[in-house]
N, C-alpha and C positions, 0 to 999 in steps of 0.2 A: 214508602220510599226506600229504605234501607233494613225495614223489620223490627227497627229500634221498638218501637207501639209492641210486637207482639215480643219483643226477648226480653220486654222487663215484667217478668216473672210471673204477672198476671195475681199475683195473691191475692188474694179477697173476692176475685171476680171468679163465677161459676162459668164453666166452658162446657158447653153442649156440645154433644155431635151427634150426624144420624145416621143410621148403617142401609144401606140399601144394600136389598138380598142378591146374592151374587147372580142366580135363577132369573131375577127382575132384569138387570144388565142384558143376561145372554140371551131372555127372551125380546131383545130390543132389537127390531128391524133394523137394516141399512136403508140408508138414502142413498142411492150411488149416482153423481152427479157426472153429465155432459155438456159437450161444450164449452163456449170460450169466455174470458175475462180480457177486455182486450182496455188499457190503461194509455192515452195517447196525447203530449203535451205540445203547445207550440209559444214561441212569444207572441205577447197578446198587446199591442199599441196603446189598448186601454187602459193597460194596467203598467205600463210604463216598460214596454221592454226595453224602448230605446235608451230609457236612462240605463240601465239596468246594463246594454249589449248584446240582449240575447234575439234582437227580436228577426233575426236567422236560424233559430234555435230551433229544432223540434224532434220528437222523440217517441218511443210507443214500446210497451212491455206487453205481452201478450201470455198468458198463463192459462195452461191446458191440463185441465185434469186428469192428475193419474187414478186409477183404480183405489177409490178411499172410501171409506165406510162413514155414516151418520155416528156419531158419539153417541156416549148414551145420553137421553134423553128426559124432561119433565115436563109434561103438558101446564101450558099451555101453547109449548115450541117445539121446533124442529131444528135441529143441527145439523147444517151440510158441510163440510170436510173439506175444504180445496186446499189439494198440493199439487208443485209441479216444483219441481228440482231442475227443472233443462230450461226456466224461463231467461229468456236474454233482452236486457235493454239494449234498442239502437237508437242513438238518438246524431243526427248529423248538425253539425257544428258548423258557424261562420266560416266563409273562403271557401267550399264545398261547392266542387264542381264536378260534371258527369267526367271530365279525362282526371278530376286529381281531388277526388270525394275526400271530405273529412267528416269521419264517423269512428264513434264511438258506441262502441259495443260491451260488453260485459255480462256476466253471467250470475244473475239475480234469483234463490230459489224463494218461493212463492209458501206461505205455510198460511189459509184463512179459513174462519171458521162464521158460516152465513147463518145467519139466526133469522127463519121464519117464526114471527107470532103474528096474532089477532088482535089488529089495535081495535080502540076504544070505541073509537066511529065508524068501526065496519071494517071488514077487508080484511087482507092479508099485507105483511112489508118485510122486507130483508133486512138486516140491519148488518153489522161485518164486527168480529174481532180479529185482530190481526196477532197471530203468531210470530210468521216471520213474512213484515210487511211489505208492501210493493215498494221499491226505490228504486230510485236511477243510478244508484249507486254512484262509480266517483265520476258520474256522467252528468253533463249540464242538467237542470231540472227539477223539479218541486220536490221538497225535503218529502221522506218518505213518508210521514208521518199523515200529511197531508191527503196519499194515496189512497189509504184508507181510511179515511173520514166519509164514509159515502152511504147510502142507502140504495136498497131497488125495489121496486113491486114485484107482486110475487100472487101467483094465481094459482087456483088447484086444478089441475086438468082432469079431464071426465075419465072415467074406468073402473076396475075392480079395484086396480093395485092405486096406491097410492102415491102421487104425482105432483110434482109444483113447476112450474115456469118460473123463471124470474130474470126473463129476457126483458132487456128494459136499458135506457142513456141517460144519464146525469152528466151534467158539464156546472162546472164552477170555476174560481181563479183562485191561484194560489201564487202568492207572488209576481212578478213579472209572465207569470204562463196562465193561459187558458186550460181547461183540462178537461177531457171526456174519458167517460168508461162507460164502454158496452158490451153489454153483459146477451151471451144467448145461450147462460145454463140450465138447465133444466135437470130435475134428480127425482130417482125413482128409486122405490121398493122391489125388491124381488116378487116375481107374482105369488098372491096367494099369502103376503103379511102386510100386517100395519094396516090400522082403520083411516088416519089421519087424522088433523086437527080439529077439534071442537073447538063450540064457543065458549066454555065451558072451562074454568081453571083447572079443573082435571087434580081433585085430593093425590089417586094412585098410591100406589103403597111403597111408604118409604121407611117403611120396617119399623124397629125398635129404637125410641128415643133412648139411649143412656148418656149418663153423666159420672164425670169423676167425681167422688165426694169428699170433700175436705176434712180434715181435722184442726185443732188449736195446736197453733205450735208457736216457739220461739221466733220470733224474723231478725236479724243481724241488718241492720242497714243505713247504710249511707245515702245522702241526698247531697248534692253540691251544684249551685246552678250559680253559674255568671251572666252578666251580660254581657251585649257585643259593643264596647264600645266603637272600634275602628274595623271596617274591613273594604277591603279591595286589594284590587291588582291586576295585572293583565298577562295573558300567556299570549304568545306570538309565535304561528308557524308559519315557517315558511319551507315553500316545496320548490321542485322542478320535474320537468320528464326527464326519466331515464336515457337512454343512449338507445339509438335503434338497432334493434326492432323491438328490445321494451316498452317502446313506449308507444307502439303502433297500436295495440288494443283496442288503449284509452283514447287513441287521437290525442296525446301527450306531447309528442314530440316538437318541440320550440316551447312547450308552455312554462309557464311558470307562474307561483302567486304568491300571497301570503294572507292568512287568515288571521285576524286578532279578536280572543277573547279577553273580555272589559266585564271584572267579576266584582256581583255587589251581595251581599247576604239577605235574602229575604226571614224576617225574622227579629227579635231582640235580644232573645236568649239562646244559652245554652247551655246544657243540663246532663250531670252525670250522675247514674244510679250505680250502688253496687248492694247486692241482698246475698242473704245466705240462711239457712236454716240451722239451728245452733243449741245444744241441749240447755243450756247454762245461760242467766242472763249477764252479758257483754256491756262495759261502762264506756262513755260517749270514747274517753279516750280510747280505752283497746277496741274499739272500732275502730278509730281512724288509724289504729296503730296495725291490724289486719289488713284495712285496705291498702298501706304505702309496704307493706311488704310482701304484699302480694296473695294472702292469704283469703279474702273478700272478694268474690270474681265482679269485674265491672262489666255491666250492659254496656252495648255498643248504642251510641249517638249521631244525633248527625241533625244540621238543619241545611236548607235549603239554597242556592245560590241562584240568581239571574245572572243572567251572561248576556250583551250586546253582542254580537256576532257580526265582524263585517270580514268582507274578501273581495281581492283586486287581484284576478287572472289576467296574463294577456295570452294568448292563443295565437299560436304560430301566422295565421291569417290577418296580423297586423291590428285586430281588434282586442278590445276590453271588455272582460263581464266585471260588473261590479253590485256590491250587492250589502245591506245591512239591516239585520234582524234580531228582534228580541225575545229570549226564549227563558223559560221559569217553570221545564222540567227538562234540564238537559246535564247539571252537573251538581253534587253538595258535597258539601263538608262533611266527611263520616269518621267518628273516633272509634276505633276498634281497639280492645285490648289483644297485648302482645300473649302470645306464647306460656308463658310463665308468671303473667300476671303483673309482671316487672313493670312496664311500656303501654303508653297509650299512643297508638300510631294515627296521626290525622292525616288526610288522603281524600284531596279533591277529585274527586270522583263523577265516572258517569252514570246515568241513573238510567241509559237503556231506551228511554221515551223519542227524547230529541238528540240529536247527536253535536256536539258542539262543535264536526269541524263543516260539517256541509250547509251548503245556501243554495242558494237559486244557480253559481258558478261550478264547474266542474273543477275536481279537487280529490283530493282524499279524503276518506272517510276515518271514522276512530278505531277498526279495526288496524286499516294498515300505518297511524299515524302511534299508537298504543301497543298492537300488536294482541296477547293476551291478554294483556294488564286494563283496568279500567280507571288505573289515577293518574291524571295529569301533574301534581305535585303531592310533595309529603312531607312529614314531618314526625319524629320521636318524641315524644316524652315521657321523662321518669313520671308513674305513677304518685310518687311521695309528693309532685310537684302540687299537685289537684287539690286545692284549699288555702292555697296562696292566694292573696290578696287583687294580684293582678299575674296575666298570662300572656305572652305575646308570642302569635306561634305562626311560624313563617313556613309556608309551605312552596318550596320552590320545586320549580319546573323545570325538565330539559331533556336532552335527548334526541341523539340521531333515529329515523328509518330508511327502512327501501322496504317498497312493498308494492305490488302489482306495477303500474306503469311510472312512476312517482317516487323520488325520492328527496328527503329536508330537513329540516332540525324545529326542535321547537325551545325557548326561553322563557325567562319570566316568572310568574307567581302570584301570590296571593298569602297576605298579612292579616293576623285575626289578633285584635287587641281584645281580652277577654276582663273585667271586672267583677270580682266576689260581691254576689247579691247576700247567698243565703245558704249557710253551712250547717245541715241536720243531721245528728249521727246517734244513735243507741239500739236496744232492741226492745219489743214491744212482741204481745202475742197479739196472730193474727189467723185467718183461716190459711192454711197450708193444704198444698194440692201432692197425690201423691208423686211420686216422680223428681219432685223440684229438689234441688243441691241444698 
């Protein structure tokens, strides 16, 4: 989620890697893929648009491949490359008529990576990671996430060079919309490389295994875990469109809404580490006497938050989308140490996955409602603080934007009552890896 698993310090545990030979890389064929990805949503009666608003809604992202190369590769798969930078969602909006259309358009780039293998029971199938995934962005429509959830068939076409289809329709529902993608990509090797896929896991040469080898060393460290006794709180934004033609884009204009996040902590605890490597053995005191002055670097933390998500747009055409969802990878609680060791900065944050301001309604997303930044609220504390008995750490929210066709403010917060479980602090030898502070 946040890296916290891989920044604490790893001591005692051996870390392998494997080096693949640069030679292997370059002798790796392209896939160069054709053809379209075509992503197309509408409100669906069965899935409740009318409660919802949308069921006038519908919309289609279309992404055309540019000129991309297959990655590098390890059998028993195939990696195909889809970008497109110029894809645009349109998606037309209630009140929309042929003299006085309401559409909403936006410019969405497209970054996926199609994974051909050989399943279990025969055959070929696509499967998708998404980079930078399909969305309707701040346009009516199925949270993005959603987009790419999909699979295709995938066949090997007859010839020398090596070849896949993986033309092929999947429809499901996501929310209030029905949703189809169909796919007429196909991707080929340059003539004259690449055998294709076997049935066969395919060993290939993945060069030379090393490892870092440790030594006994001193370990300096700190352990401090509380638990959560109290948390919640709610952030609240609310928007409008812009003034015209800002707000033409987005089909913005008259709209307005407000989105509220209702935040709970998945989890019981939460846990601060700080380690160091140190010639001389350190007594429990001038441990904790290192960590509050800053001397001890703390690993950064974080546990997890669930957010309820709802939003009430009304759109200039006299109608309402309304919409409420519950999502448990869209925002957490991450403690990062300050600068100089001083400060432990808590910072609700987004984790990138789900995005906590979009739903089924058109709206802003967390780009234009955050900007850079990915905390919705924060909060300071002294370092020296960490081994108190009790913590009560209020991370509040706020803050104006303007950003593509939309502008709003948002309020609010979230309150973390923290309880001292268990306070461990001396040094001990341990294996030490080179490199580590």
């Amino acid at each position: 989620m946040n890296g916290s698993a891989l920044a604490r310090f790893g001591i005692g545990v051996m870390v392998a890697c494997c080096a693949v030979p640069a030679a292997a890389l370059a002798d790796t064929p392209t896939l160069n893929p054709s053809g379209t990805l075509t992503f197309s949503w509408r409100g669906d009666p069965a899935r409740g648009c009318q409660a919802a608003g949308v069921c006038a809604v519908s919309g289609s992202l279309e992404v055309i491949p540019q000129d991309q190369s297959g990655s590098a590769e390890t059998p028993p798969t195939r990696d195909i490359m889809i970008e497109d930078d110029g894809s645009v969602v349109r998606v037309t909006d209630p009140g929309s008529t042929t003299s006085q259309p309401h559409i909403c358009t936006q410019l969405m780039p497209v970054q996926l990576q199609l994974v051909v293998v050989r399943r279990r029971a025969g055959g070929l199938q696509t499967t998708v990671s998404p980079f930078l995934a399909p969305s309707p962005g701040d346009c009516a429509g199925p949270p993005g996430l959603s987009l790419s959830e999909f699979t295709l068939p995938a066949r090997r076409l007859p010839g020398r060079t090596e070849a896949y289809d993986l033309a092929g329709t999947e429809t499901f529902g996501s929310g209030p919309y029905a949703v189809t993608i169909n796919s007429t990509i196909r991707a080929r090797r340059p003539a004259g490389t690449g055998n294709g896929l076997s049935g066969s896991s395919g060993a290939g040469s993945s060069g030379p295994v090393t490892s870092l080898k440790p030594h006994k060393g001193l370990v300096e460290n700190v352990s401090i875990q509380y638990r959560i006794a109290t948390a919640g709180g709610t952030v609240t934004t609310t928007f409008a469109g812009r003034p015209s033609p800002l707000c033409v884009p987005f089909d913005a204009c008259g709209t307005s809404g407000t989105i509220t996040d209702a935040l709970s902590v998945v989890g019981t605890r939460f846990e601060f580490d700080a380690q160091r490597v140190v010639t001389r053995r350190v007594s429990r005191r001038g441990v904790l006497a290192d960590l509050r002055s800053g001397r001890l670097p703390l690993q950064d933390s974080g546990v997890l938050i669930a957010d309820t998500l709802s939003a009430n747009v009304d759109w200039s055409a006299g109608s309402a989308c309304t919409d409420r969802l519950r999502q448990l990878n869209a925002l957490f609680v991450n403690a990062d140490e300050s600068q100089h060791h001083s400060n432990v900065v808590f910072s609700v944050a987004t984790d990138q996955i789900e995005d906590p301001f979009r739903t089924a309604c058109p709206g802003p997303g967390t780009t234009d409602v955050l900007g850079s930044s990915s905390a919705l609220g924060q909060e300071v504390l002294p370092v020296r603080a960490l081994g108190r008995k009790s913590l009560r750490i209020v991370l509040a929210a706020g803050g104006r934007f303007v950003a593509g066709s939309y502008a709003g403010s948002r309020g609010g917060g979230m309150t973390l009552g923290l309880k001292l479980v268990r306070l461990r602090a001396g040094t001990k030898t341990e294996d030490v890896f080179p490199g580590l502070p």
